[in-house]
N, C-alpha and C positions, 0 to 999 in steps of 0.2 A: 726715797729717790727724789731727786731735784727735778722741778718740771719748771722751766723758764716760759712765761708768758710773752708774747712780745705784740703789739699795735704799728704794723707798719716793721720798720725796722728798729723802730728804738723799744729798750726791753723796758716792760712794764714793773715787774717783778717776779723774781724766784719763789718756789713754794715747794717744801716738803711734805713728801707725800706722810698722811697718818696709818696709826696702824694699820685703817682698813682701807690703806693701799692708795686710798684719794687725794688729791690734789685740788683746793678750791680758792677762787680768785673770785672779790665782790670788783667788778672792774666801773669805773663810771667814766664815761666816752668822751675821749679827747679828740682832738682833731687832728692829731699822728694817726697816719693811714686811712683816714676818711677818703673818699670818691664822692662828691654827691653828698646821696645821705646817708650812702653805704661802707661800711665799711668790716673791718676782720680784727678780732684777734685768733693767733696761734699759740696750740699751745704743744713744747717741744721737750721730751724727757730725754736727761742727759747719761748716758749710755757707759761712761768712762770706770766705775766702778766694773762693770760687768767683766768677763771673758772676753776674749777677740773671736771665741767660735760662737756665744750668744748674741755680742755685736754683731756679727755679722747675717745671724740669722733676723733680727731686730730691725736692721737698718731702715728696711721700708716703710717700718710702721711708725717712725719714733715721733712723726708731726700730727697734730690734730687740727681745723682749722675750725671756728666759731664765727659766722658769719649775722652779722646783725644791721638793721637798718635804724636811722633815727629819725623816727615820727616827729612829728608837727612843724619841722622846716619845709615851708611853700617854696616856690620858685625865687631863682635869685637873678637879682636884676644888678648891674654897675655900669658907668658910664667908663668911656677910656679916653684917655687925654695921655698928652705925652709931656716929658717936663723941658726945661728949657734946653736944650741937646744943641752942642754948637757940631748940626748937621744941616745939609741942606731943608729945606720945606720938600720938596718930591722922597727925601728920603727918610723922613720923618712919615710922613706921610705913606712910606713904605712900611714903615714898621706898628705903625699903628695900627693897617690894615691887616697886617700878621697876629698883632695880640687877639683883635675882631675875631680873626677866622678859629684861632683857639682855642679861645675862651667859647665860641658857640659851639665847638666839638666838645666840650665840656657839660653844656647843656644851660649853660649861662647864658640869658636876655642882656645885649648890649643897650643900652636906653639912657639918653641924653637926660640929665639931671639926676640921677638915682642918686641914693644914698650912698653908696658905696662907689668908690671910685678907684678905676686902675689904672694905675699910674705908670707909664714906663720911664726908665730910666736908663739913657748911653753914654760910655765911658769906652774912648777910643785914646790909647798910646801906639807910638812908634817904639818899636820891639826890636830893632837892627835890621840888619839887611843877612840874605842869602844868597849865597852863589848856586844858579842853575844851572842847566844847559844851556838857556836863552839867554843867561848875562847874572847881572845882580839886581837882586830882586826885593821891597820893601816889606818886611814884618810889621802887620798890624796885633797887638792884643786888642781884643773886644770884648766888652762886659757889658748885657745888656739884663736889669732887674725890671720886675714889676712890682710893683707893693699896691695892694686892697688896703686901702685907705676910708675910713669913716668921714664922710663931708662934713659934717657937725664939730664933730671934737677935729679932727684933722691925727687921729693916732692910727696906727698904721697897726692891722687887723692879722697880715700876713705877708710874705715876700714871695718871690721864685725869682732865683737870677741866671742865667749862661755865659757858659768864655767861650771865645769862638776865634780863630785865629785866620785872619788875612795876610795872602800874599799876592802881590802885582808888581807892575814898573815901576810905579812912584807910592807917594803916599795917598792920593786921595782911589788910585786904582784897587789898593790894598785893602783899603776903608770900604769899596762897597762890593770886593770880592768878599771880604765878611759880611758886610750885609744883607749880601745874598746865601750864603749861607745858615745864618741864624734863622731857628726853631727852637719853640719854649720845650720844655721835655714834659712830656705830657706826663709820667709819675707825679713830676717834682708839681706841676702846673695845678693837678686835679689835686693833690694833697692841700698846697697854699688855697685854694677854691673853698675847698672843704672847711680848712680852718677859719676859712672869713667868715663861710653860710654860715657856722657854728656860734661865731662872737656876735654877728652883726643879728642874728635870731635867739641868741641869748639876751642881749641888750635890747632888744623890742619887745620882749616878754615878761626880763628881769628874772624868767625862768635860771635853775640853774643846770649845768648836763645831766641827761638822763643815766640812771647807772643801766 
C-alpha cells in the first residue's frame, strides 16, 4: 500500500508498504512546515485500491501525524527595515509596525542590528475603477513581501508575500484602504521564520539538518 509522507503541505515522498505491512521514511528536516523549532510530518495511506465499503469504514484512520522539535536553535533575533516604498513616511511607518507586532507573535526578538534582517517590500498598481452605489470607485492591487535576509552575504534566507485589494474615491483613498487592511498570514509568516531560523543556525554552526 502507498503511504505518502508530506512536511507542511509539500509531499516529501511516497513509500510502499513491505511485506510486513511497514512503511519507512529516514526524513532529515527541512524548513517546509517548521513553526519555531517545531514542526510535523504526516504520514497518509492512500485508500483508492481498496472497496468503497472498506474506504469507508477506514476514512478516519487514514492520517498519522509525527510531531518533532529541532534542538540546538536558541532564540532568533532580526532587525526590520523597510525598502525604498514610494509611500508616505507615516505609512511606511505603518507597515513596519505591523511586521513588528507579527513577527513577536511569532516569538521573534525584534533588535536593531541583528544579523538577520526583515525586509518589507510594497508594490501598489491601479487596478480600474468600480461602479458602486456611492458612485465609481478606484481599484488598488497590493502586494506587500518580507524577505529574512542575511546582513553579511545580503542573500535572502526566506520570503512571505500578501495581495490585498483597495477600494476608495480616488487613488491615494484606495492605497490606504489597503493598507489598512493588510495582515502577514501567520501560516505563510511562521513557515518563512522557520525556514530563516534554520539557515541562519545552520550557517553559525556549519552544522548540517538534523534528520
Amino acid at each position: 500500500m502507498p503511504i505518502t509522507f508530506k512536511a507542511g503541505d509539500e509531499i516529501v515522498e511516497t513509500v510502499i508498504t513491505g511485506e510486513d505491512g511497514m512503511a519507512k521514511l529516514e526524513y532529515v528536516v527541512q524548513a517546509v512546515g517548521i513553526k519555531g523549532n517545531k514542526g510535523k510530518v504526516t504520514a497518509t495511506i492512500d485508500l483508492s485500491r481498496l472497496s468503497a465499503s472498506l474506504r469507508s469504514e477506514l476514512r478516519n484512520i487514514t492520517t498519522l501525524p509525527f510531531d518533532f522539535t529541532v534542538e540546538g536553535i536558541g532564540s532568533f533575533a532580526c532587525d526590520v527595515e523597510m525598502a525604498d516604498n514610494d509611500i508616505t513616511d507615516g505609512q511606511n511607518a505603518m507597515l513596519a509596525k505591523m511586521m513588528v507586532q507579527a513577527l513577536e507573535k511569532n516569538g521573534v526578538t525584534v533588535k536593531r542590528n541583528a544579523p538577520i534582517v526583515a525586509r518589507g517590500s510594497f508594490t501598489a498598481r491601479e487596478a480600474g475603477t468600480v461602479q458602486s452605489l456611492n458612485g465609481q470607485m478606484v481599484l488598488q492591487d497590493i502586494t506587500f513581501e518580507v524577505f529574512f535576509i542575511n546582513r553579511n552575504t545580503q542573500s535572502v534566507l526566506s520570503s512571505v508575500s500578501v495581495n490585498v485589494k483597495g477600494l476608495g474615491r480616488d487613488s491615494e483613498d484606495a492605497l490606504q484602504k489597503g493598507l489598512n487592511s493588510l495582515r502577514l498570514p501567520p501560516a505563510k509568516l511562521s513557515e518563512a521564520i522557520g525556514k530563516a531560523r534554520l539557515a541562519a543556525a545552520s550557517s553559525n554552526s556549519g552544522d548540517v539538518p538534523q534528520r
